[in-house]
MIDOSE-1310 file (N, C-alpha, C; in nm, 2 decimals, decimal comma, always signed):
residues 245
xxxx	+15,12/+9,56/-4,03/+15,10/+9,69/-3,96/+14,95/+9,73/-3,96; +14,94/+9,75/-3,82/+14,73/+9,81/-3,81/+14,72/+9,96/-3,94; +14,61/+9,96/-3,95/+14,62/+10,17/-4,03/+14,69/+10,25/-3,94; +14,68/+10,27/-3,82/+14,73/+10,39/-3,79/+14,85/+10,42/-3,83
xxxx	+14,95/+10,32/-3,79/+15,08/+10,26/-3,80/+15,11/+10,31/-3,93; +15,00/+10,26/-4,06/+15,06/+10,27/-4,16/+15,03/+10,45/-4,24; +14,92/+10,48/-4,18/+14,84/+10,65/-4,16/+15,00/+10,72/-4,12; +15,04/+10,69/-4,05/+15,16/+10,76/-3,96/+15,30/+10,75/-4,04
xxxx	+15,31/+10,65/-4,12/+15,46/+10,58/-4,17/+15,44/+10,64/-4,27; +15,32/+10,65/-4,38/+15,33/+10,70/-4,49/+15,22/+10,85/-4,49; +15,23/+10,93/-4,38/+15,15/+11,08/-4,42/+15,02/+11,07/-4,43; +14,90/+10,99/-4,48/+14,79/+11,03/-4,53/+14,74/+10,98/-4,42
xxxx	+14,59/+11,04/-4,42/+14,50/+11,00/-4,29/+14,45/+10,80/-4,30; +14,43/+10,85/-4,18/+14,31/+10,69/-4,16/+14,24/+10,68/-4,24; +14,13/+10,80/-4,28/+14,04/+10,79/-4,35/+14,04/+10,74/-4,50; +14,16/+10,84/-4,53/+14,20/+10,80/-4,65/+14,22/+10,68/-4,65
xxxx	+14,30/+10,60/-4,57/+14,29/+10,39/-4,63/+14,18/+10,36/-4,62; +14,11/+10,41/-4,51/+13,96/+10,31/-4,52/+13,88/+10,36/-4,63; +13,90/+10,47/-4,71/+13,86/+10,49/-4,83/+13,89/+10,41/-4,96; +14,07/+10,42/-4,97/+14,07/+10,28/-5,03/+14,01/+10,15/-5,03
xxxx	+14,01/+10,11/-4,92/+13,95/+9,96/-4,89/+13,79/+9,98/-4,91; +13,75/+10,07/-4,88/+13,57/+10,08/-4,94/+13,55/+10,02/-5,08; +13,65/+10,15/-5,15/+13,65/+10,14/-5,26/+13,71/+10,00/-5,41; +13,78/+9,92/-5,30/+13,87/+9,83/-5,38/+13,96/+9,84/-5,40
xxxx	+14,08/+9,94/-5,35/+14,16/+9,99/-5,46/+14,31/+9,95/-5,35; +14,25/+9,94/-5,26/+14,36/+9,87/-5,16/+14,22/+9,78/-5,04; +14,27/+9,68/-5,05/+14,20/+9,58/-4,89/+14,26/+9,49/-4,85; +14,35/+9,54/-4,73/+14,39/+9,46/-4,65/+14,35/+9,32/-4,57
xxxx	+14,42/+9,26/-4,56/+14,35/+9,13/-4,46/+14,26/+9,21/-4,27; +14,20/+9,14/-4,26/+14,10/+9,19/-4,11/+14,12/+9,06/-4,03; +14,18/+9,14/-3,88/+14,20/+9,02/-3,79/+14,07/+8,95/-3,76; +14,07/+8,88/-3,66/+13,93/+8,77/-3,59/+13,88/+8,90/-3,54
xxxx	+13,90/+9,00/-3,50/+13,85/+9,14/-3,43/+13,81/+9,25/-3,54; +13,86/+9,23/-3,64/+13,79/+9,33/-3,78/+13,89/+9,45/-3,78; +14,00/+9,42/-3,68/+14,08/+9,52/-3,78/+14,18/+9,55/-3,86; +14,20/+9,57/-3,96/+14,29/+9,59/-4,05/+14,43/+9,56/-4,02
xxxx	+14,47/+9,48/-4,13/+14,61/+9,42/-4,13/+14,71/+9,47/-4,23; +14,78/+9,55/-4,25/+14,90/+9,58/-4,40/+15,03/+9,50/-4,43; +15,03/+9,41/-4,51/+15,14/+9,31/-4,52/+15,24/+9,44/-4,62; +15,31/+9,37/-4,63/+15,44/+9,42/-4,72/+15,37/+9,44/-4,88
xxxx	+15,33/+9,33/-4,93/+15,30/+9,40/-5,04/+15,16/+9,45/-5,09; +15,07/+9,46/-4,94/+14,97/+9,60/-4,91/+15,06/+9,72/-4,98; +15,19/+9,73/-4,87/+15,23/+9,87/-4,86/+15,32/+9,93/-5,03; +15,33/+9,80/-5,09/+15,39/+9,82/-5,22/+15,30/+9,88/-5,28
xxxx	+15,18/+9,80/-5,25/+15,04/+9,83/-5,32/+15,02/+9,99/-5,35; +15,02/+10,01/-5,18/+15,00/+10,18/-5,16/+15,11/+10,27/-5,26; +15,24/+10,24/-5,26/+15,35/+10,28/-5,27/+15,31/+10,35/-5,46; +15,27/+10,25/-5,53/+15,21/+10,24/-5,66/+15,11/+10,33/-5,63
xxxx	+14,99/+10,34/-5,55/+14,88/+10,44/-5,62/+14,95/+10,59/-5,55; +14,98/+10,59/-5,50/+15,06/+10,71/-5,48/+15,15/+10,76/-5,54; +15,21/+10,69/-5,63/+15,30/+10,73/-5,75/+15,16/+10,78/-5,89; +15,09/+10,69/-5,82/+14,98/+10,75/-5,95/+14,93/+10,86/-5,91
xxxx	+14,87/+10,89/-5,82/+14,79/+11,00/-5,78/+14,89/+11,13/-5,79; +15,03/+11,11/-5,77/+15,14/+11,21/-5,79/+15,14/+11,25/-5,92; +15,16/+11,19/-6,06/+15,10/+11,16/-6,13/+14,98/+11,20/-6,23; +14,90/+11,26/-6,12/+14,76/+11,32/-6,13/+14,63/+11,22/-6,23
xxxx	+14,68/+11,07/-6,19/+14,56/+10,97/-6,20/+14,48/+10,93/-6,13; +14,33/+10,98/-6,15/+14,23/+10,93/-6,08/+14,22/+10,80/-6,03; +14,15/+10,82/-5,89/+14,17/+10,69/-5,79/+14,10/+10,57/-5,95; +13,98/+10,60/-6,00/+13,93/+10,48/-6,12/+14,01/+10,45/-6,20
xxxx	+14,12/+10,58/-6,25/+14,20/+10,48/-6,34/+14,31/+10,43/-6,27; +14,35/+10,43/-6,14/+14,45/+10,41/-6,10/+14,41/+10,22/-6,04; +14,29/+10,24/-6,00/+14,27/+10,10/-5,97/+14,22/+10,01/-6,11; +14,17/+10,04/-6,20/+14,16/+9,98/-6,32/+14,34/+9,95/-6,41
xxxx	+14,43/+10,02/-6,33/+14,56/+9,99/-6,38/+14,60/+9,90/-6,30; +14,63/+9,88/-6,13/+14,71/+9,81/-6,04/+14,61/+9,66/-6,07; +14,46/+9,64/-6,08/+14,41/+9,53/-6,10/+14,39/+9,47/-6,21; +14,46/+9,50/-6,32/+14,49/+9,41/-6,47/+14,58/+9,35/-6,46
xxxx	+14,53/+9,19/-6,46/+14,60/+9,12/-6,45/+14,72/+9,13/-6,52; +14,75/+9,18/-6,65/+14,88/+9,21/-6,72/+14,97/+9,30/-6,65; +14,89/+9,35/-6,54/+15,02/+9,46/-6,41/+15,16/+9,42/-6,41; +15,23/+9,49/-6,43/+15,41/+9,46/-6,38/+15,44/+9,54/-6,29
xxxx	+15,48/+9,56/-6,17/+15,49/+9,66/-6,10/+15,64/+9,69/-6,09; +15,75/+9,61/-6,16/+15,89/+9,69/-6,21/+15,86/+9,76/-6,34; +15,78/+9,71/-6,41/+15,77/+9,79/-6,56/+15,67/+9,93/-6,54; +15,58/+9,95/-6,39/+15,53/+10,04/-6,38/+15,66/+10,13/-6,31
xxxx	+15,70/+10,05/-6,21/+15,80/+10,17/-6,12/+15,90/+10,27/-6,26; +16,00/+10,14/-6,34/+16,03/+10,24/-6,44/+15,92/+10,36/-6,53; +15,82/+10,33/-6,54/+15,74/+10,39/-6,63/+15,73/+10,54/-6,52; +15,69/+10,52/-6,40/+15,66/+10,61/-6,30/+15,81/+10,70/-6,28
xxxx	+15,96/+10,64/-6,27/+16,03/+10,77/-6,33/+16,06/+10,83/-6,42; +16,03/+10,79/-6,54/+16,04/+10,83/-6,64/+15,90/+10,95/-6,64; +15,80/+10,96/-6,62/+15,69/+11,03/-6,61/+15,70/+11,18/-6,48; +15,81/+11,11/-6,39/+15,81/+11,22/-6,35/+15,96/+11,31/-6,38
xxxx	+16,02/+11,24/-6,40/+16,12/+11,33/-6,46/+16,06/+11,43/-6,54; +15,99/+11,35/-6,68/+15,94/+11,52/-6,76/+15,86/+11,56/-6,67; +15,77/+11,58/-6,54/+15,72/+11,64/-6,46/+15,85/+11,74/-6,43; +15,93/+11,68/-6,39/+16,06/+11,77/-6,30/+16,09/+11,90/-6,41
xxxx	+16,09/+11,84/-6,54/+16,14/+11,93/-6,69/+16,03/+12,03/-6,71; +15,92/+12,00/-6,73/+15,82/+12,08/-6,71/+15,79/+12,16/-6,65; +15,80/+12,13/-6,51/+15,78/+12,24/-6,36/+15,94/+12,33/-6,42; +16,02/+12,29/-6,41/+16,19/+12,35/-6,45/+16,16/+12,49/-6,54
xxxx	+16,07/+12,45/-6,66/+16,07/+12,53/-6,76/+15,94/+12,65/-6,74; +15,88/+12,60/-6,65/+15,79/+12,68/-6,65/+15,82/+12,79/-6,51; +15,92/+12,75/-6,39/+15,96/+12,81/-6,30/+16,07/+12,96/-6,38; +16,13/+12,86/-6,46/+16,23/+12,97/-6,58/+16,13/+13,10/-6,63
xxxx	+16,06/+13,06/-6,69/+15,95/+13,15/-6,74/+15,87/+13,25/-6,65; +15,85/+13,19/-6,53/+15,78/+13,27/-6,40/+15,92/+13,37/-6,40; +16,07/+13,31/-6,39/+16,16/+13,43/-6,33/+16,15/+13,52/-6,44; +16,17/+13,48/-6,62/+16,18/+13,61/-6,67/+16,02/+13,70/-6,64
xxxx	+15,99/+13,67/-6,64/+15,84/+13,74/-6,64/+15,84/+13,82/-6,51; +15,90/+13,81/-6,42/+15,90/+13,86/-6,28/+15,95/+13,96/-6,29; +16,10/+13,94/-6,40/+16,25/+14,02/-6,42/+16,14/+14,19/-6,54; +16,08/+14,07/-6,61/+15,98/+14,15/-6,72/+15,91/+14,27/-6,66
xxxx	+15,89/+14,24/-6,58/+15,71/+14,28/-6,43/+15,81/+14,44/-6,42; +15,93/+14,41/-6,35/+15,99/+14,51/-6,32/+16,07/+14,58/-6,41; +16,07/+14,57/-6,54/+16,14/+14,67/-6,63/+16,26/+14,64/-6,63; +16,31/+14,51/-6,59/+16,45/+14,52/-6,61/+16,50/+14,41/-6,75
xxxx	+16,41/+14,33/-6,80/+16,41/+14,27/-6,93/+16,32/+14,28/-7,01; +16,30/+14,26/-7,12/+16,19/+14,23/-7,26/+16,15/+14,13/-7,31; +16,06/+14,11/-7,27/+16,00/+13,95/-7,31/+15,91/+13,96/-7,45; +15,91/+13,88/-7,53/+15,86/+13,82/-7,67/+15,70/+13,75/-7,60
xxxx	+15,58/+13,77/-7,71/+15,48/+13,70/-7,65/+15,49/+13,56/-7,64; +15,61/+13,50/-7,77/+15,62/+13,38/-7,75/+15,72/+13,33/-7,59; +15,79/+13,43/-7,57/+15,87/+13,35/-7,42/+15,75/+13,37/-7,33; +15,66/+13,47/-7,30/+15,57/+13,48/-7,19/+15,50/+13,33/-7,17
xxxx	+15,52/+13,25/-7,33/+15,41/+13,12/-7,28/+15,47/+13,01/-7,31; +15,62/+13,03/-7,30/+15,77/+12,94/-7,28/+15,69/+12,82/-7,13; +15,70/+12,71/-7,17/+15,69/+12,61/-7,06/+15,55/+12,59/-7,03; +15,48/+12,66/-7,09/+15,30/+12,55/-7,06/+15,32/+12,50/-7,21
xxxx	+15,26/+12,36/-7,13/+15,21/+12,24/-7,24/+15,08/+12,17/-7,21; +14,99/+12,20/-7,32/+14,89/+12,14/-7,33/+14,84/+12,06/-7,37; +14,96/+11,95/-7,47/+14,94/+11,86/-7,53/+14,96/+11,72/-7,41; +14,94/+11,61/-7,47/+14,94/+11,47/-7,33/+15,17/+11,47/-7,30
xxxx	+15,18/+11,45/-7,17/+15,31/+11,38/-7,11/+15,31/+11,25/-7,20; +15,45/+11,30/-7,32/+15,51/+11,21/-7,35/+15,52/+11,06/-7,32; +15,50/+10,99/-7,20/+15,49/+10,88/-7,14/+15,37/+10,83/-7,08; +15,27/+10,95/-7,08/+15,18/+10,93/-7,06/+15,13/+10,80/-7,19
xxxx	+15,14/+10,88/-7,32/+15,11/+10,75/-7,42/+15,13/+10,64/-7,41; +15,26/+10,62/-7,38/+15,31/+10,46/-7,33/+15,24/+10,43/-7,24; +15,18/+10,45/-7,07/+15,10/+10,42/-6,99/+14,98/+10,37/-7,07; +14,89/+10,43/-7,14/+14,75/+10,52/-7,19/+14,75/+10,36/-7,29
xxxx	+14,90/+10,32/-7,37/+14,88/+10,23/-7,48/+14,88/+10,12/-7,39; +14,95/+10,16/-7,28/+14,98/+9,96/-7,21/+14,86/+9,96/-7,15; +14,78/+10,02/-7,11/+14,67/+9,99/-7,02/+14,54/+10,06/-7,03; +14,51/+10,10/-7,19/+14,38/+10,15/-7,25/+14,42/+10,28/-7,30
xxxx	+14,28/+10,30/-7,34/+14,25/+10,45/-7,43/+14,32/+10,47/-7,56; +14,28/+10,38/-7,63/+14,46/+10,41/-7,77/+14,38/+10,45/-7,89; +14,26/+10,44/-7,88/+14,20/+10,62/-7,94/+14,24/+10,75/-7,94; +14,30/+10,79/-7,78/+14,32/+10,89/-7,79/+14,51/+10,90/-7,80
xxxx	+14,58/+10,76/-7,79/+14,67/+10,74/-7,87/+14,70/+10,74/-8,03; +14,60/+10,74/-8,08/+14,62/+10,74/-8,24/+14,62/+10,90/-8,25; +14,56/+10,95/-8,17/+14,58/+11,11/-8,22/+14,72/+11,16/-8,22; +14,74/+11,09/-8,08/+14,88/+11,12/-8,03/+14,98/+11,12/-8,15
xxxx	+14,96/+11,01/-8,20/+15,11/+11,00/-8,27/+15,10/+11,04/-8,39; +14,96/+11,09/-8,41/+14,96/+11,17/-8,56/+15,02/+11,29/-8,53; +15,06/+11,34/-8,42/+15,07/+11,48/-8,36/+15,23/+11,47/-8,37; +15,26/+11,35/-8,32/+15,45/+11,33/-8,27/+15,49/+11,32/-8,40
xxxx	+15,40/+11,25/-8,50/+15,45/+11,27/-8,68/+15,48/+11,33/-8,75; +15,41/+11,52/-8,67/+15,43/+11,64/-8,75/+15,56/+11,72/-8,69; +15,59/+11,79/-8,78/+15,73/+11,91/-8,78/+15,68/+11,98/-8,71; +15,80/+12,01/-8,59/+15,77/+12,10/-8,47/+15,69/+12,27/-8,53
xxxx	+15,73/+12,27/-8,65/+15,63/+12,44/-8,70/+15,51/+12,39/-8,72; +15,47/+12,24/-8,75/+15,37/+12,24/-8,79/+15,23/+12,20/-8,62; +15,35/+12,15/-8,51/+15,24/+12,11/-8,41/+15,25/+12,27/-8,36; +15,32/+12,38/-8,40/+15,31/+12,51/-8,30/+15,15/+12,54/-8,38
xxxx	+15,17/+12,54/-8,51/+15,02/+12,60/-8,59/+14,97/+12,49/-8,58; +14,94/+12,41/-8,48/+14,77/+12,29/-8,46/+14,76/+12,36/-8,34; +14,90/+12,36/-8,25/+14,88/+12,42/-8,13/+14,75/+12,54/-8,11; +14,82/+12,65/-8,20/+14,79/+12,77/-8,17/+14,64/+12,76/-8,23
xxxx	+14,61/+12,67/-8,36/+14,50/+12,69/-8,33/+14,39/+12,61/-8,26; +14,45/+12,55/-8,19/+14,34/+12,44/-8,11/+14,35/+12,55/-8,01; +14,45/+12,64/-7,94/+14,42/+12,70/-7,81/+14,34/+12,85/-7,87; +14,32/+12,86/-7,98/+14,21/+12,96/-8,06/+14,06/+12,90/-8,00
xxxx	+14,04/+12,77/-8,03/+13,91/+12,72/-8,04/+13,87/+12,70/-7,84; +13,96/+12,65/-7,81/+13,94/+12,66/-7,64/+13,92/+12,79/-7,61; +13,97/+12,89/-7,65/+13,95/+13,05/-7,58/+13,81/+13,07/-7,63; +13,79/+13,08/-7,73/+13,62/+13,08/-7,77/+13,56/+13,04/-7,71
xxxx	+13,57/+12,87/-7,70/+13,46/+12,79/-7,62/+13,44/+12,87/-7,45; +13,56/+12,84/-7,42/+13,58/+12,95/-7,30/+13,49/+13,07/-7,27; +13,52/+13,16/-7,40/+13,45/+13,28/-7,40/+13,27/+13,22/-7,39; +13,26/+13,12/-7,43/+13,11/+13,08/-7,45/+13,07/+13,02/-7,34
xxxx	+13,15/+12,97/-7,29/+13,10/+12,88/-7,12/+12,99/+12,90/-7,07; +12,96/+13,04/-7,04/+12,84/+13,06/-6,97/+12,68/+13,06/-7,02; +12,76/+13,08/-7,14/+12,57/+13,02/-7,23/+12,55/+12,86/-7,25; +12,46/+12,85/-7,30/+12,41/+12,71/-7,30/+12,50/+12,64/-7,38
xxxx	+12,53/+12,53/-7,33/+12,62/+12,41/-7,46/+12,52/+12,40/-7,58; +12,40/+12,38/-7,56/+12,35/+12,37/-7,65/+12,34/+12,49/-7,77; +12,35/+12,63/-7,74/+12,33/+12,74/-7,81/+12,39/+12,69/-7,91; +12,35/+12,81/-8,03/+12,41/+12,77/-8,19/+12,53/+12,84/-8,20
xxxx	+12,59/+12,95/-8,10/+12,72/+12,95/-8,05/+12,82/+12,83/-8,06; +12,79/+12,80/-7,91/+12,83/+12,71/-7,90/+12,86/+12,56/-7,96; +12,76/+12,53/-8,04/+12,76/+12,39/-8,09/+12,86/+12,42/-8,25; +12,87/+12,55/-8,30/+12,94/+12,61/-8,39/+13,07/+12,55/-8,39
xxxx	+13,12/+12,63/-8,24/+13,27/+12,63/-8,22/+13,31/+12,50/-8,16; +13,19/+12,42/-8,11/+13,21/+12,26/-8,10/+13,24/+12,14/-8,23; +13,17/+12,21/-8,33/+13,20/+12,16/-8,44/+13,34/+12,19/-8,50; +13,39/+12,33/-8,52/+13,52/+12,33/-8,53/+13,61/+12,25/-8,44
xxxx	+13,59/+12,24/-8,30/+13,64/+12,14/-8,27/+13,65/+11,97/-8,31; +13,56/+11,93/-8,34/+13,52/+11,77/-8,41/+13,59/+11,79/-8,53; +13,59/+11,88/-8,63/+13,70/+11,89/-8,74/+13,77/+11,91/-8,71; +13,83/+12,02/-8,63/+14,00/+11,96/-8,55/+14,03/+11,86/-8,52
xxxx	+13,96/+11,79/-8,42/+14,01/+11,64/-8,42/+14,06/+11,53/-8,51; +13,96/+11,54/-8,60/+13,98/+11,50/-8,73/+14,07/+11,48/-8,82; +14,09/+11,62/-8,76/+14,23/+11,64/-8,88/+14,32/+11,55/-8,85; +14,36/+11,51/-8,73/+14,44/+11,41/-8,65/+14,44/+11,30/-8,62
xxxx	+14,30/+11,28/-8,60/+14,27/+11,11/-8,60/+14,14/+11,12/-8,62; +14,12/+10,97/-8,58/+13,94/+10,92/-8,69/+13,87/+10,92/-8,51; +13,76/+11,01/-8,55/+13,68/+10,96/-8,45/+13,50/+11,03/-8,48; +13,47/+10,90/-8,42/+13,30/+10,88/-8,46/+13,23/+10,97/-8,33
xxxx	+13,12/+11,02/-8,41/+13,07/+11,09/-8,29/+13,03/+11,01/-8,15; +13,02/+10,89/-8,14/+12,99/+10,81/-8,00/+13,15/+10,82/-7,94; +13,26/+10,82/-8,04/+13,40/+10,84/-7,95/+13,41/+10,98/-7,95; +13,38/+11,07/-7,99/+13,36/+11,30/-7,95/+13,31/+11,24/-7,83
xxxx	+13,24/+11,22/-7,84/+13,12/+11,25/-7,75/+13,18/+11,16/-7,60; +13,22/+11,06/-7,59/+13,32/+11,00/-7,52/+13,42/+11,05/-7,47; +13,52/+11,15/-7,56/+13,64/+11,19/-7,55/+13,57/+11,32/-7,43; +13,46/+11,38/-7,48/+13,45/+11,47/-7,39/+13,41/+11,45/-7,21
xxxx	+13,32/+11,30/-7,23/+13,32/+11,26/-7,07/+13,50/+11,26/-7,02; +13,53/+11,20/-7,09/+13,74/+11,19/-7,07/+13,74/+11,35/-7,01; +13,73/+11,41/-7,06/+13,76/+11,61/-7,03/+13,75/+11,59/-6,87; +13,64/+11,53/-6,79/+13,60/+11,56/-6,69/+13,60/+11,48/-6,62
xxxx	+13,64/+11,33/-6,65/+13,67/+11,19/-6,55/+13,82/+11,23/-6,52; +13,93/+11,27/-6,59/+14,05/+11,25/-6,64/+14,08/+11,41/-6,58; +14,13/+11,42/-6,41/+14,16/+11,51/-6,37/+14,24/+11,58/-6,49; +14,35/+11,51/-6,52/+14,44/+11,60/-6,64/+14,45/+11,64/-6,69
xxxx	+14,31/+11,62/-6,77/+14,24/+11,71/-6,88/+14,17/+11,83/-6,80; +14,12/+11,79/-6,75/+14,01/+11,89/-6,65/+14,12/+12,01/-6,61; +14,22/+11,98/-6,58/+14,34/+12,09/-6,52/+14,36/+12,16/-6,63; +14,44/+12,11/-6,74/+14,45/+12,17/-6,83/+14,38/+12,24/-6,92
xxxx	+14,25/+12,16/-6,96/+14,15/+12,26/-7,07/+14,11/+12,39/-6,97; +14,05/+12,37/-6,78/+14,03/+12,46/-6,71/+14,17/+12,59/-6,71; +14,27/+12,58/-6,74/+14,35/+12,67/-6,76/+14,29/+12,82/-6,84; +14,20/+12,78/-6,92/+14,12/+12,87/-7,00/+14,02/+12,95/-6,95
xxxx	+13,94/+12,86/-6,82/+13,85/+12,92/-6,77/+13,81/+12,76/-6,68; +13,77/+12,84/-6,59/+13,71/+12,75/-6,48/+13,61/+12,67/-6,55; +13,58/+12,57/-6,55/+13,45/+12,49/-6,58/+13,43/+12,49/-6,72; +13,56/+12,53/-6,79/+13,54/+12,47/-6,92/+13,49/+12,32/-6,98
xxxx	+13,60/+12,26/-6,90/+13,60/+12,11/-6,92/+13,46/+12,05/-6,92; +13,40/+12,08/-6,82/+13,23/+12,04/-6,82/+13,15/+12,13/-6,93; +13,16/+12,20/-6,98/+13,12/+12,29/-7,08/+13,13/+12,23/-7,18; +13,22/+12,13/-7,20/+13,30/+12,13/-7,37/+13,22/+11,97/-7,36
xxxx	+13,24/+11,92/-7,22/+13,17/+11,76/-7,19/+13,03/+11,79/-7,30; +12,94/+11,87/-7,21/+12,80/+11,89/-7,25/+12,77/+11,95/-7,38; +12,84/+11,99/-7,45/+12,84/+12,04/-7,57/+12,90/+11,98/-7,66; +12,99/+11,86/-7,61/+13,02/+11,78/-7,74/+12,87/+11,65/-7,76
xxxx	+12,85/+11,59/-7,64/+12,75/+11,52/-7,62/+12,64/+11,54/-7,70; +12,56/+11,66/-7,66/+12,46/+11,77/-7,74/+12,50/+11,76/-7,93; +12,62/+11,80/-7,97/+12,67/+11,78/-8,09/+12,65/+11,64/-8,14; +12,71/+11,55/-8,05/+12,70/+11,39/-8,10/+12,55/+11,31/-8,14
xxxx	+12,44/+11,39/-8,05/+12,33/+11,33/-8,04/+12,25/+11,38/-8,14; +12,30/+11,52/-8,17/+12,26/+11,63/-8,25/+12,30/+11,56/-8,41; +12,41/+11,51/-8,45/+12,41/+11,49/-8,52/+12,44/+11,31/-8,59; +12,36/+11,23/-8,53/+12,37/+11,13/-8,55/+12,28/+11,07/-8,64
x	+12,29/+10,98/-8,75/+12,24/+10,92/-8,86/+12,06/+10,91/-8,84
């Protein structure tokens, strides 16, 4: 199939494939004429980073997944509905919560502060770990499972206070990462981590580039305030450099 053909069959623009193909992340065969050719398992190809990018994985991790050579792309497709099911459960729970709160709005029910925040989750998609362990990052897997090891009372009180230390940081955004504010409540954060898994200030300081490479994080910590996520980058960094041997 030429691009257009394939632009047209699957929704997204021309541009968009010839971005892939710039990029690496899809490159088709090119006739004696130079123009693009999409075989069958091109379009598989596609089929997969579009399940990623649904997903909400960056085009880098997405082509750092489909080009390891250990790829399976039946063991990804299963992995990919299993990932979006709890997408489906998530959106579900949190649509639930939009109606009482609507029903709340108008005085016709009573909501608890705890149901108002019924269905946001700010911890990693369950299966996301499984992806994260088959295909990198298992640093930020070891936290994970220190987290799945604790009693549901016990991840509400990590919960609540890890989203204590985000609202701060938050409240601090606009001053400097570097301030003694700031690097304070950055430090409570590096002891929170801590508490959960082992990490050296070159992996803080790492985890926070993650904040802002890793759309997912970026959505999520930004929940708190616009441009946190790059806040928390620069101020863990600052911390790491700040405090190294």
């Amino acid at each position: 199939m030429k691009v257009k053909e394939v632009a047209d069959l699957v929704g997204i623009s021309v541009r968009t494939l010839h971005h892939y193909d710039e990029i690496g992340l899809l490159s088709p065969d090119t006739t004696s004429s130079g123009y693009r050719q999409y075989s069958d398992h091109d379009l598989e190809t596609l089929q997969q980073i579009l399940f990623y990018k649904e997903l909400g994985f960056p085009l880098k991790k997405i082509k750092e997944i489909i080009t390891n050579p250990s790829f399976d792309r039946q063991e990804a497709l299963e992995l990919h509905r299993k990932m979006l099911l709890e997408k489906r459960s998530r959106l579900d729970n949190m649509i639930a919560s939009l109606d009482k709160t609507i029903l709340h709005a108008k005085g016709e029910i009573e909501m608890t502060n705890r149901e108002k925040f019924e269905g946001f989750n700010f911890s990693q998609n369950p299966y996301e770990k499984e992806a994260r362990e088959r295909w990198g990052d298992k640093a930020v897997d070891e936290a994970n499972t220190s987290i799945n090891n604790m009693s549901r009372a016990q991840q509400e009180a990590l919960q609540a206070d890890m989203n204590a230390i985000y609202q701060q940081l938050a409240d601090l955004r606009h001053r400097s990462p570097g301030s003694s504010e700031a690097q304070a409540a950055i430090g409570e954060w590096y002891d929170m981590l801590n508490q959960i898994g082992t990490y050296s200030l070159d992996a803080f300081k790492g985890l926070g580039q993650m904040y802002v490479d890793d759309e997912r994080f970026t959505q999520n910590i930004d929940q708190f305030g616009t441009g946190l996520a790059a806040f928390m980058r620069d101020a863990m960094a600052i911390y790491a450099d700040n405090n190294q041997n």
